[in-house]
C-alpha angles and dihedrals in degrees: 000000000000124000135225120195118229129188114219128180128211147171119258095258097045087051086051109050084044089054091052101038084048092045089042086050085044088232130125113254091248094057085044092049098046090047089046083053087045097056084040092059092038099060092068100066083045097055098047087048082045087057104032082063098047093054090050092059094047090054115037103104092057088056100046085055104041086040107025120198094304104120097186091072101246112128124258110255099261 
């Protein structure tokens, strides 16, 4: 895979903390910050399935009412 620099700016402490997390993973900051940036950006999916089940439990029985058991989308006869 290709890489692309960036140039990011911090504060001390932030640089430092980073320093000592990436050293205590035995990993160089630049591998602890891009697999910080990857579970970032892969919580998102996660939270929408997260709430995309909820929902559905929420809901279920509102769907099985409105949808039946049919499973080939026509409409139960009222």
């Amino acid at each position: 895979m290709a890489k692309t620099q960036l140039n990011v700016r911090v504060d001390e402490g932030t640089a430092r903390a980073a320093r000592e997390r990436a050293l205590a993973r035995g990993m160089s900051v630049n591998r602890y910050i891009e697999e910080l940036v990857r579970r970032d950006a892969g919580e998102t999916g996660r939270t929408f399935v997260d709430a995309a089940a909820d929902f559905m439990r929420q809901y279920e029985s509102v769907f099985a009412e409105e949808f039946g058991a049919d499973r080939e989308g026509r409409r139960r006869p009222a």
